[in-house]
Structure formats: C-alpha cells, structure tokens
N, CA, C and O atoms as a DFTB+ gen file, in Angstrom:
560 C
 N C O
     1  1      -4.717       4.957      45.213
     2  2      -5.756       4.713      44.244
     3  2      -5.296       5.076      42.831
     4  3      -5.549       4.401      41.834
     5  1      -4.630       6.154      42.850
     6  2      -4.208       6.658      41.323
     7  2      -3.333       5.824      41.077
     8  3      -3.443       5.247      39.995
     9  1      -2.282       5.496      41.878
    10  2      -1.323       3.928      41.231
    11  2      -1.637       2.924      40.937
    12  3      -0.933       2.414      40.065
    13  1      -2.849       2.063      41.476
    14  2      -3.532       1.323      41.349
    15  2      -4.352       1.118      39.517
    16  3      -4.326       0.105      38.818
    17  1      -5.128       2.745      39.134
    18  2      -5.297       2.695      38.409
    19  2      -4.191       3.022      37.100
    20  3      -4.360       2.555      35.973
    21  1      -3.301       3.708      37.396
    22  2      -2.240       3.769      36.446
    23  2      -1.707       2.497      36.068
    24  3      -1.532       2.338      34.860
    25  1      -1.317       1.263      37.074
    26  2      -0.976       0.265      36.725
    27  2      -1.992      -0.686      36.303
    28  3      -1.519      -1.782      36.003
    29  1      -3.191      -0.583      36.200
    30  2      -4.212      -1.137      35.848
    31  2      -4.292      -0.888      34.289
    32  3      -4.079      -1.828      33.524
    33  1      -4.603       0.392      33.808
    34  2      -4.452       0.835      32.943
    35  2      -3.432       0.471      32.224
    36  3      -3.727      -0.137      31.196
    37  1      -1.995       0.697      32.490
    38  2      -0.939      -0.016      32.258
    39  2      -1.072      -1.645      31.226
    40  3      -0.800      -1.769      30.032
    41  1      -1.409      -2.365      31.873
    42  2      -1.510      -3.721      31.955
    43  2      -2.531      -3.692      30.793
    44  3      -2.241      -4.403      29.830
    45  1      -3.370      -3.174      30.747
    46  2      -4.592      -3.012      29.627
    47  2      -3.997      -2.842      28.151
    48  3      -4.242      -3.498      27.139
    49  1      -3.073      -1.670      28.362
    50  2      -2.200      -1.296      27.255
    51  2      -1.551      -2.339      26.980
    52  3      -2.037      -3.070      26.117
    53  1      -0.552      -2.647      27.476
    54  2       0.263      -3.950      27.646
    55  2      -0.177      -5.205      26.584
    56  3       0.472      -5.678      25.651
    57  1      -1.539      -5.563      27.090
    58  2      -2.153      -7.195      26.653
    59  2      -2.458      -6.428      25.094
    60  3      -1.945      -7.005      24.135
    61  1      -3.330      -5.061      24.782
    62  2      -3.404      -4.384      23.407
    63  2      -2.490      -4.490      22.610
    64  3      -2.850      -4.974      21.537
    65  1      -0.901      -4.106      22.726
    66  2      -0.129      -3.797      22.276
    67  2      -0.051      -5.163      21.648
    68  3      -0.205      -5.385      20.447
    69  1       0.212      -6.083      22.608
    70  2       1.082      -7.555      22.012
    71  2      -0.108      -8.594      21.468
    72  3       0.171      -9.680      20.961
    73  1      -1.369      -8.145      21.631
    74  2      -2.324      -8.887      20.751
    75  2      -2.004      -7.864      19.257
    76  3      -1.442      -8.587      18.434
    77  1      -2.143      -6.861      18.872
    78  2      -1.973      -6.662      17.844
    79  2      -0.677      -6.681      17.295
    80  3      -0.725      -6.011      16.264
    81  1       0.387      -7.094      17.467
    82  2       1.814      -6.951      17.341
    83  2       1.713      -8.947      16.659
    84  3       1.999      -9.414      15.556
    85  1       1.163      -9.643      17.991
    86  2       0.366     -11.065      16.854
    87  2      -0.068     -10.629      16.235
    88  3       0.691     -10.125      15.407
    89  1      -1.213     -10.437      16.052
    90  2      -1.501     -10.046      14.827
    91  2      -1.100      -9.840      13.502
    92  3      -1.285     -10.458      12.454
    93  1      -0.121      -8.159      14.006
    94  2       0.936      -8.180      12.470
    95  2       1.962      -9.015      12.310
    96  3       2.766      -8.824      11.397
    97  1       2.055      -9.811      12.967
    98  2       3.115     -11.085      12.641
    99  2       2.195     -12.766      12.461
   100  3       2.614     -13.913      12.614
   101  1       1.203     -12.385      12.185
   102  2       0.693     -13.407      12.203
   103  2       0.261     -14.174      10.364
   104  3      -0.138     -13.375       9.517
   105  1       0.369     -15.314      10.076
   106  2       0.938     -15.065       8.578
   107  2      -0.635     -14.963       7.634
   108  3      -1.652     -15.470       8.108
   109  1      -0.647     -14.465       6.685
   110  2      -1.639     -14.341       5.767
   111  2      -1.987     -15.556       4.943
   112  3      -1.026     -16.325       4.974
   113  1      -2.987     -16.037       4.214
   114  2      -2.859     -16.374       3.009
   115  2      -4.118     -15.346       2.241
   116  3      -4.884     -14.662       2.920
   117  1      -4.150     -15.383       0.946
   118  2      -4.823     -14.501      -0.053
   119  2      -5.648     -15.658      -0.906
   120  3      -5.278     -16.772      -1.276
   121  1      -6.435     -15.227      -1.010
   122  2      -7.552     -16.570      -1.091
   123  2      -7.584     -15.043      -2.620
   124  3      -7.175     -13.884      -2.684
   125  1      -8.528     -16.273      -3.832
   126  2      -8.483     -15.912      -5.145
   127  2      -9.204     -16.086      -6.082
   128  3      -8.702     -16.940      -6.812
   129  1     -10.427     -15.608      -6.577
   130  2     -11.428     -15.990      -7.372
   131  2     -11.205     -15.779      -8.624
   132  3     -10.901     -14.597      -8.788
   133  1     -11.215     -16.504      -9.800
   134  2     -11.010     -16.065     -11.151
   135  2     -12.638     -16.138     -11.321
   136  3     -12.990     -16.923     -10.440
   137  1     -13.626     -15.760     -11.927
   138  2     -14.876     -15.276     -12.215
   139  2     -14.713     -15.937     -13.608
   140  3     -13.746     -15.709     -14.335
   141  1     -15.860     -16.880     -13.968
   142  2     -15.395     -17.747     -15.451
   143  2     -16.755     -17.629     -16.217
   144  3     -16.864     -18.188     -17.308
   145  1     -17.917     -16.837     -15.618
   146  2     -19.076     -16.759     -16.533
   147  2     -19.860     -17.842     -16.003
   148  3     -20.858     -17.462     -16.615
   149  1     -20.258     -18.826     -15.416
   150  2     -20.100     -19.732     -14.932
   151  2     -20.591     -20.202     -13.244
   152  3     -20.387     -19.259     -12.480
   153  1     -21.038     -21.140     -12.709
   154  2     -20.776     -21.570     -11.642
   155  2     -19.519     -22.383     -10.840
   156  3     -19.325     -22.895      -9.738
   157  1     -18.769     -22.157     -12.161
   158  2     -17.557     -23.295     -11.628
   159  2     -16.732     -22.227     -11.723
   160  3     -16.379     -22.008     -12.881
   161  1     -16.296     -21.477     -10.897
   162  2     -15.169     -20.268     -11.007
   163  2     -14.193     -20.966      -9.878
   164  3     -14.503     -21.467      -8.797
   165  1     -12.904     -20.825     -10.508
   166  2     -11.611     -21.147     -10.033
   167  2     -11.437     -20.494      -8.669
   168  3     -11.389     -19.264      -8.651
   169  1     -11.335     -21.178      -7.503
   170  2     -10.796     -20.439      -6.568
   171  2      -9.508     -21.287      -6.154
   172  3      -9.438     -22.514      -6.208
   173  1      -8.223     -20.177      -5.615
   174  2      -7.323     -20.758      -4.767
   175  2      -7.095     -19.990      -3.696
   176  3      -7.743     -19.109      -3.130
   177  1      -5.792     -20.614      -3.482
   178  2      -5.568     -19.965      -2.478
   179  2      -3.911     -19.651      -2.130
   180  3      -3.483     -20.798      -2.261
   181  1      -2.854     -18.919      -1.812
   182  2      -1.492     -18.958      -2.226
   183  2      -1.127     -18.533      -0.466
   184  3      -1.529     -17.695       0.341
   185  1      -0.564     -19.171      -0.473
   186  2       0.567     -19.780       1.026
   187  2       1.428     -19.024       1.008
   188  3       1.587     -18.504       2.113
   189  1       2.292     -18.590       0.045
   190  2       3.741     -18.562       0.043
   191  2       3.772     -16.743       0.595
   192  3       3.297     -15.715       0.113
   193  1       4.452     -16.997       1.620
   194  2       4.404     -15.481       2.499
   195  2       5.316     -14.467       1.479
   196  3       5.101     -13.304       1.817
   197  1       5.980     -14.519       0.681
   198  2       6.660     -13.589      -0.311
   199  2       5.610     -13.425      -1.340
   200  3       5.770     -12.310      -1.836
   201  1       4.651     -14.009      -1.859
   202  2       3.668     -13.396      -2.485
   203  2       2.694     -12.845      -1.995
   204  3       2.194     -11.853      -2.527
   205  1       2.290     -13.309      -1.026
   206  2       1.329     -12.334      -0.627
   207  2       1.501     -11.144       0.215
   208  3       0.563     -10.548       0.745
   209  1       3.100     -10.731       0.346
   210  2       3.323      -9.909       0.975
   211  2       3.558      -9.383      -0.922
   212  3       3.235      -8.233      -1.222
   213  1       3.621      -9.490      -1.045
   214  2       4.090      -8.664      -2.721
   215  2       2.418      -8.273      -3.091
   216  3       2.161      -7.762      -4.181
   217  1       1.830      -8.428      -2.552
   218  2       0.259      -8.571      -2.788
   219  2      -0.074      -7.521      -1.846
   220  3      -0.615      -6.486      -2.234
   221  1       0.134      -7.667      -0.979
   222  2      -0.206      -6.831       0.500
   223  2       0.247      -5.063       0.322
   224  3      -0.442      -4.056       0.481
   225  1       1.526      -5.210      -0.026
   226  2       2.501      -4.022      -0.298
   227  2       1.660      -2.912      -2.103
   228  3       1.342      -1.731      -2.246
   229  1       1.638      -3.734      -2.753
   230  2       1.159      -3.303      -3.917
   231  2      -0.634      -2.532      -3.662
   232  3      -1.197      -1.511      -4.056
   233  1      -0.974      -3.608      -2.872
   234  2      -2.813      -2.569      -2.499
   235  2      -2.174      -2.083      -1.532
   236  3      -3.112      -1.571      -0.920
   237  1      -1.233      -1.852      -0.910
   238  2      -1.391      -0.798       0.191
   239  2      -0.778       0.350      -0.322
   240  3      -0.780       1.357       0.385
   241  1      -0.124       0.387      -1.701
   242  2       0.386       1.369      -1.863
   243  2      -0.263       2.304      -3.123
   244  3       0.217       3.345      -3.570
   245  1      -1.363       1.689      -3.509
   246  2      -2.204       2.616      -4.934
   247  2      -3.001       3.906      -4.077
   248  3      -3.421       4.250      -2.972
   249  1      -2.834       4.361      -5.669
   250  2      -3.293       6.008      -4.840
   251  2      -4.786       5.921      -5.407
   252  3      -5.141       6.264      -6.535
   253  1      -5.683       5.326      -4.267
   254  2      -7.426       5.105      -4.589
   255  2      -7.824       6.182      -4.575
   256  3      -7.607       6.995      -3.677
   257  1      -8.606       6.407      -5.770
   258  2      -9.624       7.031      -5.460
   259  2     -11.089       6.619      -4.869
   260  3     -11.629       5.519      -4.757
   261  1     -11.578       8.118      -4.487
   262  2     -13.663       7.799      -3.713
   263  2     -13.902       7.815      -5.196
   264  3     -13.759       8.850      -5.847
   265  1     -14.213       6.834      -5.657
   266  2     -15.894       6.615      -6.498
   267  2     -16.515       5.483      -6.497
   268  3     -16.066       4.396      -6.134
   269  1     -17.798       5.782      -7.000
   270  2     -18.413       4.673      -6.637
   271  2     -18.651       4.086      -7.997
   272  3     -19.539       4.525      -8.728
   273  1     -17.861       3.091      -8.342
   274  2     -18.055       2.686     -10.126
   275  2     -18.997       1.642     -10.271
   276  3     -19.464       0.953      -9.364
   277  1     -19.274       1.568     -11.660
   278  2     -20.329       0.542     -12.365
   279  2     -19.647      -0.123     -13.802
   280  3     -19.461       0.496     -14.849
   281  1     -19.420      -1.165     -13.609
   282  2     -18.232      -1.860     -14.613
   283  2     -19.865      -2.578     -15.311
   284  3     -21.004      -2.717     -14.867
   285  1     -19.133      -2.904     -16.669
   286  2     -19.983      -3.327     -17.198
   287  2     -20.684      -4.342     -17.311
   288  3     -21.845      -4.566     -17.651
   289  1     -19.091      -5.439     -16.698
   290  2     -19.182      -6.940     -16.629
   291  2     -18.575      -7.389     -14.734
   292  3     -18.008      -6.690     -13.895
   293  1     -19.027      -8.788     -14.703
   294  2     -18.258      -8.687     -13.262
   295  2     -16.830      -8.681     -13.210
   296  3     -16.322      -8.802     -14.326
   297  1     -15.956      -8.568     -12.181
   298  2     -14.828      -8.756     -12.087
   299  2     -14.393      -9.932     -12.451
   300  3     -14.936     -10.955     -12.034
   301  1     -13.365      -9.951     -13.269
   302  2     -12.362     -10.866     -13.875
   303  2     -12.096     -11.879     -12.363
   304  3     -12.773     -12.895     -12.203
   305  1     -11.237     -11.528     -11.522
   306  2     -11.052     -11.836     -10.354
   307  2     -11.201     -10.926      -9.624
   308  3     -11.104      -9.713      -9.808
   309  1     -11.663     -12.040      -7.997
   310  2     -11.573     -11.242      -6.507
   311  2     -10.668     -11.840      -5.526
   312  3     -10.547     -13.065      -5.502
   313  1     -10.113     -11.203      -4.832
   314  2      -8.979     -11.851      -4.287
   315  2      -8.941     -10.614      -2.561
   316  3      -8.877      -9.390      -2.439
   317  1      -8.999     -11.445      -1.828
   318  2      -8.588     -11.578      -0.171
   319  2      -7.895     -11.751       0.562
   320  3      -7.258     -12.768       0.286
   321  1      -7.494     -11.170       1.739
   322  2      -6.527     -11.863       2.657
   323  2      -7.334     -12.265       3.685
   324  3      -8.244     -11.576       4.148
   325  1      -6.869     -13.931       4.250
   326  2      -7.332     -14.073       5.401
   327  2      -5.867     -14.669       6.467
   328  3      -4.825     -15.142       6.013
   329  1      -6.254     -14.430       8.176
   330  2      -5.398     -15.283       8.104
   331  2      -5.355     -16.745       8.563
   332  3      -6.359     -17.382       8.884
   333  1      -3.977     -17.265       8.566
   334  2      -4.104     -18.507       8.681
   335  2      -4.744     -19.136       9.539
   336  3      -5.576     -20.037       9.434
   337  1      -4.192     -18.471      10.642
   338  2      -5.138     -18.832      11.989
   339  2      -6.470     -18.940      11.941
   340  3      -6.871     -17.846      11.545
   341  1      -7.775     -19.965      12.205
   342  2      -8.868     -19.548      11.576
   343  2      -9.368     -19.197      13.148
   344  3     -10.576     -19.409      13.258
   345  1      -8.707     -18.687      14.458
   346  2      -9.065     -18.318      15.495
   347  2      -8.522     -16.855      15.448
   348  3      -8.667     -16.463      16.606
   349  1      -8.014     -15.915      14.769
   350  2      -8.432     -14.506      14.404
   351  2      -9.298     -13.854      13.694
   352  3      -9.291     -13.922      12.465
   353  1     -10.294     -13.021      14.479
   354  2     -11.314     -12.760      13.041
   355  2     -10.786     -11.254      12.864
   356  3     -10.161     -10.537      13.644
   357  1     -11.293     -11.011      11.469
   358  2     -10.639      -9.478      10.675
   359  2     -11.774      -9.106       9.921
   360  3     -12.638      -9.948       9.676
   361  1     -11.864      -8.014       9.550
   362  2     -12.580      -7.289       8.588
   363  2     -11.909      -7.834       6.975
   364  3     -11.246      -6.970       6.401
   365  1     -12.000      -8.686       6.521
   366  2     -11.885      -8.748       5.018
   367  2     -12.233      -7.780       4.236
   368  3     -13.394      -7.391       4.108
   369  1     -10.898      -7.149       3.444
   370  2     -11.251      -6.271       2.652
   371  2     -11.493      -7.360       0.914
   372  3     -10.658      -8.182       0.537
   373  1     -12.612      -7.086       0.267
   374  2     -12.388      -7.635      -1.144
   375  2     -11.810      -6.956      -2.149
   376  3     -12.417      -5.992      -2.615
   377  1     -10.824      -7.243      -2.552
   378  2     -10.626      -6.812      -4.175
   379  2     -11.148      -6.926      -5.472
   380  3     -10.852      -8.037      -5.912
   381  1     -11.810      -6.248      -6.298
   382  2     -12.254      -6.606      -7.287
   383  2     -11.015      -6.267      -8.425
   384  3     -10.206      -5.347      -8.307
   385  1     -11.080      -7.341      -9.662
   386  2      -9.786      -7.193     -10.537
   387  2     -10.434      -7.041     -11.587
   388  3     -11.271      -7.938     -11.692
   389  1     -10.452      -6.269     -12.494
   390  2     -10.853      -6.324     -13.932
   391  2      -9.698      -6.082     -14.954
   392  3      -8.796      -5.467     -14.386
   393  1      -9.422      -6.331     -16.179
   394  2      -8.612      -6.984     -16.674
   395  2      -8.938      -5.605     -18.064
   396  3      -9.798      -6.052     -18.823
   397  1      -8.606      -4.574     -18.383
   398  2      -8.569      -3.824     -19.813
   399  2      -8.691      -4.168     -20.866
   400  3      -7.814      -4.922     -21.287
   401  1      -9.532      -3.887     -21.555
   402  2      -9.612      -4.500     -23.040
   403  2      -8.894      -4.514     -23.850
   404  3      -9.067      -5.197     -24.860
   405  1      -7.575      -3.551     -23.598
   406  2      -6.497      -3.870     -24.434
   407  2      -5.352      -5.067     -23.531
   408  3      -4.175      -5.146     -23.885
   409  1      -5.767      -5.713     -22.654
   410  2      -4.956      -6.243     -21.737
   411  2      -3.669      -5.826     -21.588
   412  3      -2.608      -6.379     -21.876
   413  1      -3.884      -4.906     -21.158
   414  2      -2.110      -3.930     -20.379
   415  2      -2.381      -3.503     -19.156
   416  3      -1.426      -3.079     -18.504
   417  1      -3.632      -3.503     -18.583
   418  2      -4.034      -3.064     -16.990
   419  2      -4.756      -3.480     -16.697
   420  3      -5.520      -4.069     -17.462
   421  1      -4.944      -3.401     -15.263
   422  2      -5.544      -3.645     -14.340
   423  2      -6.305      -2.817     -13.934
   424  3      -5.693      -1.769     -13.726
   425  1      -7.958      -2.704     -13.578
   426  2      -8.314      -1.813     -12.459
   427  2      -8.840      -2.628     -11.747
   428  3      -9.238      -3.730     -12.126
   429  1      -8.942      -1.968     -10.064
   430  2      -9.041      -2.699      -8.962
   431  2     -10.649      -1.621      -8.191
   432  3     -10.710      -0.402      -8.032
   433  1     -11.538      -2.506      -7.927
   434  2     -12.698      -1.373      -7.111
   435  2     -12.346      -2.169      -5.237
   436  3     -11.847      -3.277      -5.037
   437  1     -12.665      -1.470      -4.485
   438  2     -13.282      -1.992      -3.005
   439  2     -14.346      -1.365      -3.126
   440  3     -14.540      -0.223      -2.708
   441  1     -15.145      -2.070      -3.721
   442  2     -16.835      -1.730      -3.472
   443  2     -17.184      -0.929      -2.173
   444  3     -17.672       0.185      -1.983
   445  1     -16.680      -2.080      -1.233
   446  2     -17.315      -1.890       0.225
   447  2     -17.139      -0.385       0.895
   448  3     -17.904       0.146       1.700
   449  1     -15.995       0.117       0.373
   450  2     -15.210       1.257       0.650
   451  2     -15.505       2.323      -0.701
   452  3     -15.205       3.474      -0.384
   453  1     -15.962       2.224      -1.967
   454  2     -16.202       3.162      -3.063
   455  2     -14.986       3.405      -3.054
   456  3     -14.495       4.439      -2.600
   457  1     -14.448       2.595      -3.491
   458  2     -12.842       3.461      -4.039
   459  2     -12.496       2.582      -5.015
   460  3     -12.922       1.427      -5.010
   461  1     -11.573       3.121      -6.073
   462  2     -11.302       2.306      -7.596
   463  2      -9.860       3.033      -7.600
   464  3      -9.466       4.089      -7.106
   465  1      -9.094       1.789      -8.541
   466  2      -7.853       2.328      -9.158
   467  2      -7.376       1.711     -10.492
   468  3      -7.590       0.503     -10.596
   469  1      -6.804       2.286     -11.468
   470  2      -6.221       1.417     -12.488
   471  2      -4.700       1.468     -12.149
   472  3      -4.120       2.370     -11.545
   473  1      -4.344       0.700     -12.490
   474  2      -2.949       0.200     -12.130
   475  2      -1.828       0.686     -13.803
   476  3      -2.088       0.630     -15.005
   477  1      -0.747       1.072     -13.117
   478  2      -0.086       0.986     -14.589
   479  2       0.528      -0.005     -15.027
   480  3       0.687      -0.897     -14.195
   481  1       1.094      -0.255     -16.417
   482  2       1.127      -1.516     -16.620
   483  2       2.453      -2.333     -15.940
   484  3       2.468      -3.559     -16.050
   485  1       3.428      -1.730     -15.322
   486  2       4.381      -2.498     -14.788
   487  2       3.420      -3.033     -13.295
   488  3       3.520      -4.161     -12.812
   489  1       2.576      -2.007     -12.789
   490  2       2.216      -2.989     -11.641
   491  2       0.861      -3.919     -11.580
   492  3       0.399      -4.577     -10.647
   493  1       0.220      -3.652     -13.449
   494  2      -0.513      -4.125     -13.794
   495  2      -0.169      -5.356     -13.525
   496  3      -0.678      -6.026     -12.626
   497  1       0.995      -5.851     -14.525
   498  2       1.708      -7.065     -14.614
   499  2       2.156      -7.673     -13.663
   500  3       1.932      -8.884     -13.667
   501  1       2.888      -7.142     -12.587
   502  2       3.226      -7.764     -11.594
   503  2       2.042      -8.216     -11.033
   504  3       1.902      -9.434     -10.922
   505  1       0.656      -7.040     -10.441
   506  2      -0.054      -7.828      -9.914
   507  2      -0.525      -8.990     -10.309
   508  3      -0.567      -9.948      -9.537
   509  1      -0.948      -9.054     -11.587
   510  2      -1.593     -10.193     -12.153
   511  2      -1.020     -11.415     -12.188
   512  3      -1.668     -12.423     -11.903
   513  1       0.243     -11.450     -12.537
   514  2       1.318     -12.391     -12.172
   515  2       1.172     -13.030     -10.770
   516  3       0.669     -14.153     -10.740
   517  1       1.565     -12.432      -9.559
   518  2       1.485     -13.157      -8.486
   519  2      -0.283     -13.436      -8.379
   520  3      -0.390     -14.461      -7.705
   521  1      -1.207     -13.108      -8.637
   522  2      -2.308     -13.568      -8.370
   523  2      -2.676     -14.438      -8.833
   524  3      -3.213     -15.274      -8.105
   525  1      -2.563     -14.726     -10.497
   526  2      -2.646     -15.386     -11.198
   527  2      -1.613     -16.627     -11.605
   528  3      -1.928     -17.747     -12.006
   529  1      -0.414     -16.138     -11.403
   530  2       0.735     -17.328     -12.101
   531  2       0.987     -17.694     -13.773
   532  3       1.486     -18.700     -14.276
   533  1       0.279     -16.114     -14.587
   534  2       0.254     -16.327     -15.332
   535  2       0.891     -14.825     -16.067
   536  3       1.017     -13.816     -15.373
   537  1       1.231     -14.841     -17.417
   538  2       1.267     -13.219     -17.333
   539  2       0.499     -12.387     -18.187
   540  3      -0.094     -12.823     -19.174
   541  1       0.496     -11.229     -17.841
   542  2      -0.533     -10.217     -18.604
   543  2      -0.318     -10.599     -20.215
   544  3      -1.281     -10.978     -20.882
   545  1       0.846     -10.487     -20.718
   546  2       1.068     -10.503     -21.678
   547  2       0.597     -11.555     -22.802
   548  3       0.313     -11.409     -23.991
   549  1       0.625     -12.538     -22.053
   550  2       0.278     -14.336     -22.751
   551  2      -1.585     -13.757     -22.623
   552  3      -2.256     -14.751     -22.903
   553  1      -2.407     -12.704     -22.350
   554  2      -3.414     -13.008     -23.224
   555  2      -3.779     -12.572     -23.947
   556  3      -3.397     -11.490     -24.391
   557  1      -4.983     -13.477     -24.499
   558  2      -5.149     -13.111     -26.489
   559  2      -6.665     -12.436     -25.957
   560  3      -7.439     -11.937     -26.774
C-alpha cells in the first residue's frame, strides 16, 4: 500500500513538474497600451522573444516598494505579458508606466499588488525604448 501510494504520488509530482517547466518555456508576448487622453489609445503588441525577455528581466529585477500611490494623471502606458498560447491561463500582472516631468524616468505602480518604483535613468531608457521603439530622450 505505501508503494502504491509513493508511486502514485510520484507520478503527481512528475505531470506538476513538466506542466510548469511548459510553462517556463512557453513563449510570451507583452501586449502595450500608450494612454492618449482619448478613446483611441494605441495598443500593440511585441513578438520578438529578445524584447520581451529584456522586459521580463528588467520588472523582475526593481527593488519595489509596498505603497499604495495616487498619481495625478493616468498612466502614460500599461503594458502585460500574456502568453502565446491562448490555451494557458495566468494571473496577468499590469504595469503601470508614467513618464517624469523632466522626462529622464520612469515610474512603474502594480496597483493590484501596491507596490511602485522609479526607475533610474539608464533603465528608465532602456525600458521605454523596448516598450515603446522610441527613445526617452527624443521627447519634448
């Protein structure tokens, strides 16, 4: 009986392991809202697995803080990962992007989670760049 359930158990682990192992090999895209004041706000969406792993790596690596903020205006952009597969479902985390009034940074909220970060300006730039395709610098 105890082998029975050890290898039962076993097998349970087994099918866990290699569904989430798909999973992390399973490819992303990052879907992208520019917010225009507007009902017609720009959305895309970016394919290319080197950006959105440059995307992926950069929010996984800011040091968030818990608060719960109140911006004045909405977010500049919001931007997502989903994945491709539309037969995996995930918890979508949202990003909110707001853009500094001196345009040199970035801060980022997850509402859903109360946590905020400003970005410094080298990863200001980078982020905005791959999200955008445009660069921090070019705005007025």
């Amino acid at each position: 009986m105890k082998k029975t359930l050890i290898v039962f158990v076993w097998i349970i682990l087994m099918f866990i392991a290699s569904c989430s192992k798909d999973m992390e090999n399973e490819e992303l895209i990052l879907e992208v809202q520019h917010y225009m004041g507007n009902e017609n706000n720009d959305f895309k969406e970016i394919h290319t697995n080197e950006t959105v792993q440059q995307v992926k790596d950069i929010v996984a690596n800011i040091d968030w803080e818990n608060a719960q903020v109140s911006m004045v205006r909405p977010a500049d952009y919001r931007f997502g990962f989903q994945y491709k597969n539309p037969n995996i479902e995930s918890k979508t985390v949202l990003y909110e992007l707001w853009i500094s009034p001196n345009k040199d940074k970035v801060e980022l909220v997850i509402d859903a989670e109360s946590k905020y970060a400003q970005l410094d300006n080298k990863k200001s730039a980078i982020l905005y760049e791959l999200i955008t395709e445009e660069k921090l610098s070019d705005l007025k």
